[in-house]
C-alpha positions in Angstrom: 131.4 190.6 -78.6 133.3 189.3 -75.4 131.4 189.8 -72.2 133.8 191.7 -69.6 134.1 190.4 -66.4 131.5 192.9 -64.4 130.7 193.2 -60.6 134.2 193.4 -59.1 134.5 193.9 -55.5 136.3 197.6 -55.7 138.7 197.1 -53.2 140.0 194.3 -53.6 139.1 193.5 -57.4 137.3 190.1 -56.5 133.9 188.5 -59.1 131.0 189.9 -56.5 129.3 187.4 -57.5 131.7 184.3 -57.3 132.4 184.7 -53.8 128.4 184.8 -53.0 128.6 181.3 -55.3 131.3 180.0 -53.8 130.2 180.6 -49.7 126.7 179.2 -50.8 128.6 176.2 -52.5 130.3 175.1 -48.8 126.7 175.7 -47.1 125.8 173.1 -50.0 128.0 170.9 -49.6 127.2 170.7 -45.3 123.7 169.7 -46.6 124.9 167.0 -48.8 126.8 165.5 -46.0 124.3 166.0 -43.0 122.0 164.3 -45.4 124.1 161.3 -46.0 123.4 159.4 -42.7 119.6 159.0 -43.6 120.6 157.0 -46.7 123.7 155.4 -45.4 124.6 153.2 -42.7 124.4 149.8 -41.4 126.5 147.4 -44.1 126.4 150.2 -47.0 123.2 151.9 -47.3 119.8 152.3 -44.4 116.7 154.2 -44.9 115.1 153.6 -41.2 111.3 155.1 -42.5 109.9 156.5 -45.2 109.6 159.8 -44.0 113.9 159.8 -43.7 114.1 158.6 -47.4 111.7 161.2 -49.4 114.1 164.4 -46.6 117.1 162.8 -47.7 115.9 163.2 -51.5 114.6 166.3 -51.3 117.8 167.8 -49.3 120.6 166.1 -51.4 118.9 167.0 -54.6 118.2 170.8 -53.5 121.6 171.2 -53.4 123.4 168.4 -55.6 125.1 171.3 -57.9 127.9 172.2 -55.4 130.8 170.5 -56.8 129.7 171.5 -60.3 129.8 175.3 -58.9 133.3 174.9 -57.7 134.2 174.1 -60.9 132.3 176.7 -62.7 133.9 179.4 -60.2 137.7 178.0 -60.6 137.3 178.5 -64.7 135.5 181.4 -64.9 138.6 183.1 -62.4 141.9 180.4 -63.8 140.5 179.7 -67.4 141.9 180.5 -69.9 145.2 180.5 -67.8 146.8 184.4 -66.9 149.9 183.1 -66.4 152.8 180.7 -68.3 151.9 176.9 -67.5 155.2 176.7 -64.8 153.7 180.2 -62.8 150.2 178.4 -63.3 151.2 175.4 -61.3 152.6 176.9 -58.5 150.1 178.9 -58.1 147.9 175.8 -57.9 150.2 174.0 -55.6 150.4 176.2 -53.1 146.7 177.0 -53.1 145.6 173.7 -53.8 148.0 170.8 -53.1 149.8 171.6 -50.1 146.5 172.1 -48.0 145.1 169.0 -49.5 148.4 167.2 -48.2 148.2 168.7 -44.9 144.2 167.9 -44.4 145.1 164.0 -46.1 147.5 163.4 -43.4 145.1 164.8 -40.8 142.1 162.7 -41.8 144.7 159.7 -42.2 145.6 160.1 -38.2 142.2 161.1 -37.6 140.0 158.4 -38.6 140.6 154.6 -39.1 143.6 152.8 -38.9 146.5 155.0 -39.5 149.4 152.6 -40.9 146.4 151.4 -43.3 145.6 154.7 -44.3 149.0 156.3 -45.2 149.3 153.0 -47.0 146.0 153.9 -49.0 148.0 157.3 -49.8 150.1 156.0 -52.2 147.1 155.2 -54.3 144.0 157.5 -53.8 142.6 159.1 -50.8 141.2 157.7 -47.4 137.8 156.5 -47.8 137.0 157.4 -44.4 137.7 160.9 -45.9 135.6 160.4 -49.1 135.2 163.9 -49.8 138.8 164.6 -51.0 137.7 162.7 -54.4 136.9 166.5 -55.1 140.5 167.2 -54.9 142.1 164.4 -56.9 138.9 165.7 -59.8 140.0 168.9 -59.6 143.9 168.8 -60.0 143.1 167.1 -63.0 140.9 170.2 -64.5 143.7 172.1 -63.5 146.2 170.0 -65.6 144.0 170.5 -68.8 143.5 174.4 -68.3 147.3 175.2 -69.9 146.2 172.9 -72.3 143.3 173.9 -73.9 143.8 177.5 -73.0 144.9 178.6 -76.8 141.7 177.3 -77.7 139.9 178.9 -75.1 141.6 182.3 -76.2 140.1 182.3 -79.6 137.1 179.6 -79.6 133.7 181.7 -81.2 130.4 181.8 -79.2 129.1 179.2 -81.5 131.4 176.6 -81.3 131.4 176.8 -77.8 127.6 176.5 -78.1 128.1 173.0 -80.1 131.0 171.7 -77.7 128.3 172.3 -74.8 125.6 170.8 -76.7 127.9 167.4 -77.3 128.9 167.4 -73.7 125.1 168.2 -72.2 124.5 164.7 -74.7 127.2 162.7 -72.4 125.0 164.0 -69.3 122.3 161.4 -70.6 124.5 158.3 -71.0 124.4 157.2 -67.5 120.9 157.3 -67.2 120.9 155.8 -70.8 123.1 153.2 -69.3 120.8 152.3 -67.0 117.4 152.0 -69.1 119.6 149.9 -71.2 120.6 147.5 -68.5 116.9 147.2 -67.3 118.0 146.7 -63.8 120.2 147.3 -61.1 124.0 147.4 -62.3 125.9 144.5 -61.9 129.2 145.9 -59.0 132.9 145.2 -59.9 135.0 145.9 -56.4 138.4 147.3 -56.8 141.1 147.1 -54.1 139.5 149.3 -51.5 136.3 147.4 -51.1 134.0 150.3 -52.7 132.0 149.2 -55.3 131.7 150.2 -58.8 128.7 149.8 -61.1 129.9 147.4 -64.0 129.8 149.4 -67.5 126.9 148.6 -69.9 129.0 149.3 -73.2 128.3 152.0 -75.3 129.4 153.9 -78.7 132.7 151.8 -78.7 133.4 150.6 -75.0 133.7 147.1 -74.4 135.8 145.1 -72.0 139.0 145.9 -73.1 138.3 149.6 -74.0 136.9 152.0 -71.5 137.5 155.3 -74.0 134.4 155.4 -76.2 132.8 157.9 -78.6 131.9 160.6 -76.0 134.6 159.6 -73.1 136.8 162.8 -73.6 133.6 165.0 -73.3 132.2 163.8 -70.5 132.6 164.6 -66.8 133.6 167.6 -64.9 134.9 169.2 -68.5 132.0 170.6 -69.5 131.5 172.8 -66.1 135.4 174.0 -67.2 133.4 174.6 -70.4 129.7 176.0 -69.0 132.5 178.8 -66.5 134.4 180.1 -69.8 131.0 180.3 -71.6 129.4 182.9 -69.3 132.7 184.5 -68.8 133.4 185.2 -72.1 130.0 185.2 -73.8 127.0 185.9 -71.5 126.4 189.4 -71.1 123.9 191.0 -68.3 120.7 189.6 -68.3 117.4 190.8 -66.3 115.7 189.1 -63.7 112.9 188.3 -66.0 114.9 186.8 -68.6 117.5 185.0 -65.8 114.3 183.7 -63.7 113.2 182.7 -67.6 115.9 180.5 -68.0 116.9 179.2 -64.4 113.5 178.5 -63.2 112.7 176.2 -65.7 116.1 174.2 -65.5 116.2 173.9 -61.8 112.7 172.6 -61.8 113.1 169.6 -64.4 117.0 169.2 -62.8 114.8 168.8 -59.5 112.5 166.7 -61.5 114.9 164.3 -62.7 117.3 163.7 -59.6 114.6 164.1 -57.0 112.0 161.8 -59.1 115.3 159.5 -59.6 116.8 158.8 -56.0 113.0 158.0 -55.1 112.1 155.5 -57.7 115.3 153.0 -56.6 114.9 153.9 -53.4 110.9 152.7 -53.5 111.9 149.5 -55.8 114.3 148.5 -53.3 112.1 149.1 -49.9 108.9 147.2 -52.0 106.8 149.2 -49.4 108.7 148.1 -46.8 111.3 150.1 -44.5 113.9 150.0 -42.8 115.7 149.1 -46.2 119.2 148.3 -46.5 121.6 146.6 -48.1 125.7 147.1 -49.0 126.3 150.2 -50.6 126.2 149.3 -54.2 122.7 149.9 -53.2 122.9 153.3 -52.3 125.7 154.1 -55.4 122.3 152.8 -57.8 120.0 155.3 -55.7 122.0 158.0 -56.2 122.4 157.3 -60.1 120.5 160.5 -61.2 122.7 162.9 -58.4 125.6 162.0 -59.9 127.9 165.3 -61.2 127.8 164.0 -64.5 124.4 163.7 -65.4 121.5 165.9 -67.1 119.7 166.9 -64.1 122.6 168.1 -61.8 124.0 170.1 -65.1 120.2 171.9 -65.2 120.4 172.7 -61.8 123.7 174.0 -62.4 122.9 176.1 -65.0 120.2 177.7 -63.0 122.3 178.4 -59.8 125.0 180.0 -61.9 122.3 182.2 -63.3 120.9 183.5 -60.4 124.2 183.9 -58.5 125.4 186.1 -61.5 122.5 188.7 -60.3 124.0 188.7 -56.9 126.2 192.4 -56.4 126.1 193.7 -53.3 129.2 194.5 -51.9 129.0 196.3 -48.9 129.7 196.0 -45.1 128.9 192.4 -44.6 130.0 190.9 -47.9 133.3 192.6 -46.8 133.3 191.8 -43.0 131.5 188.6 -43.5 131.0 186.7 -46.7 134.5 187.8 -48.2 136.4 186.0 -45.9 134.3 183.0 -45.6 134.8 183.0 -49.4 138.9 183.2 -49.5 138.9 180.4 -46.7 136.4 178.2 -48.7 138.7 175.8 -50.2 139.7 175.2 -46.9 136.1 174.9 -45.1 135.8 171.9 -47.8 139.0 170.2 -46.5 138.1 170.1 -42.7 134.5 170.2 -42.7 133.8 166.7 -42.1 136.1 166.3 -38.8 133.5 169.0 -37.2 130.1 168.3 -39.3 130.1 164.3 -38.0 130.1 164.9 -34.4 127.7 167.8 -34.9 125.3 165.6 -36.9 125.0 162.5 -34.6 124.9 164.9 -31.8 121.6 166.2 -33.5 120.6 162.4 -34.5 121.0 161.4 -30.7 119.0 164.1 -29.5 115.7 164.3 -32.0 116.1 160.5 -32.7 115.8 158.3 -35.6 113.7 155.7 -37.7 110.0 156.0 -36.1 111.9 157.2 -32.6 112.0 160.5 -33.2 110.5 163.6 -31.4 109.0 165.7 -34.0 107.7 163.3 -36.0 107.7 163.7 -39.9 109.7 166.9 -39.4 112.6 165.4 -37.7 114.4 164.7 -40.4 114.6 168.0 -41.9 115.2 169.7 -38.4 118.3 167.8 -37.8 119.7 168.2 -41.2 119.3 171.9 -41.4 120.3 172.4 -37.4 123.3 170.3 -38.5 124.6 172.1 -41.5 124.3 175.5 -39.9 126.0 174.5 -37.3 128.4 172.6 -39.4 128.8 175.7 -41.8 129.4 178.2 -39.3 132.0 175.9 -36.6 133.6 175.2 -39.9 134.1 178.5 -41.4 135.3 180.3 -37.6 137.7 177.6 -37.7 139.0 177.9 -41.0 139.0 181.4 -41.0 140.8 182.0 -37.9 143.5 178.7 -39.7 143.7 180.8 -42.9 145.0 184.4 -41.1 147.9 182.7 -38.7 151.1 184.1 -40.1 153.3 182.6 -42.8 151.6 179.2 -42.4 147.8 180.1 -43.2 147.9 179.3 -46.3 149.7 176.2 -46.4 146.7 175.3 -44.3 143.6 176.5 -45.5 144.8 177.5 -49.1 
């Protein structure tokens, strides 16, 4: 029997518990990027101490779900799609693309060098603005939803089960990929500079074919899957059984991407710190936080879990959360032009490396202060973008 969609906000018949998901999700995502400049810097990647390596793995894994939660939220409200594929788009376009136009072309005069930036446009986004990959990700989810929407109307409980199963396998490959190697990935630059690990081929890739076995089940397409799964399928459960499930998967999620990050990181410092290098070194740190591996998908799973017990809808979810929530889309596309000054202001004032004023707890000090601050100059701002008349929405979605 399908599972109704419960805890709607009665005024304004919103998912309760979506829109606590989704505000927790941008708070996420602050944390990621606060945490970034203790891992990165110098030519690519910089860990000053030891101290600011084992924070920065503890913070970016706590929270390394985000994106996937995005995701989960956008096909548990879009998918399957409620409207014909032309109504869908527009939708989509005016929610999603025109924002993400207006917030490229801010970042593009923003930051860098703008001639070579609106030049990068043509192509892909501003790497000074690497956190509208999201975007690019998700504009393709939303071009498969019409698609496979018939099948989403009618697939069973079961062989929903089975098409999860296959794509939780894919969440292995790249860490098979990388006990297969045996060490560090060998880095192929493309056109912008950034690095990308070279491929050890697997169940039919090889150099002239990219599209193996499990290629078409891998990536963000089984959070699209994991959001129509509990919409349609998972019923109320108690706090005992959720806490059952999610406590267990967050832990070995934790497990994985914490134990992960900490293992390159310690191979490359060799007891030694500061470590650096260029940032291929820091893209085969983060191996086990990447979106599409096993631990980040446990640690999803548990986070949609506990967020689905979350139903209070009174007086501050109304006043407060609610339209953080609607403006969150936004918060994503102009947080960073706010979150960097506030984070070096931080860095400046409780120091770095082994010059830092409180010691081993510096670290996290600075990346907490700096994503509450972050989070809550953000979402003002975008709030206050979001309600100007007529042109909100172009803005902030």
């Amino acid at each position: 029997m399908e599972n109704k969609v419960t805890n709607l906000a009665p005024d304004a018949q919103r998912v309760v518990w979506i829109d606590w998901m989704r505000v927790a999700a941008c708070f996420m995502v602050m944390i990621v990027h606060a945490t970034e400049p203790f891992y990165l810097g110098g030519q690519g990647s910089l860990i000053l101490s030891e101290a600011e390596g084992f924070w920065a793995a503890i913070f970016d894994t706590l929270v390394r779900a985000c994106v996937p939660l995005f995701i989960v939220a956008s096909s548990y409200l879009q998918f399957p799609t409620h409207y014909s594929s032309g109504e869908f788009f527009r939708r989509r376009a005016v929610r999603v693309l025109i924002p993400f136009l207006v917030w490229s072309v801010v970042y593009a005069l923003y930051w860098g060098e703008p001639v070579e930036n609106f030049k990068n446009l043509m192509l892909n986004f501003n790497y000074s603005a690497g956190h509208l990959w999201f975007v690019y990700m998700l504009i393709g989810v939303y071009l498969l939803m019409p698609l496979l929407s018939p099948w989403a109307e009618r697939v069973s409980k079961r062989e929903l089960q089975v098409y999860l199963g296959i794509w939780l396998f894919t969440t292995l490959i790249p860490l098979i990929r990388d006990v297969v190697a045996g060490v560090a990935p060998t880095v192929i630059y493309g056109p912008s500079g950034l690095p990308r690990q070279a491929l050890y081929p697997l169940w039919g890739e090889a150099s002239w074919n990219a599209y193996g076995t499990f290629y078409y089940f891998s990536g963000f397409i089984g959070y699209l899957m994991l959001g129509l799964y509990f919409r349609r399928f998972v019923g109320d459960l108690s706090w005992r059984k959720t806490l059952a499930i999610a406590l267990p998967s967050y832990i070995a999620g934790f497990a994985i991407c914490f134990g992960g990050f900490l293992r390159r990181v310690a191979e490359s410092a060799a007891g030694s710190y500061p470590v650096e290098g260029l940032v291929e070194v820091a893209v085969w740190w983060e191996t086990t936080w990447c979106n599409d591996t096993i631990g980040v998908a446990l640690m999803t799973l548990a986070w949609i879990l506990i967020f689905r017990k979350f139903t209070a809808d009174g007086a501050f979810y109304k006043r407060v959360l609610l339209p953080v929530s609607k403006a969150s889309y936004g918060m994503y596309l102009a947080h960073l032009i706010l979150l960097v000054p506030i984070c070096g202001f931080f860095r400046e004032w409780l120091g770095t490396g082994v010059d830092v004023k409180l010691g081993f707890w510096t670290a996290p000090v600075e990346i907490l202060l700096s994503a509450a601050c972050g989070f809550l100059v953000t979402a003002v701002v975008s709030v206050v973008l979001q309600r100007l008349p007529k042109i909100g929405k172009y803005i902030m979605g």
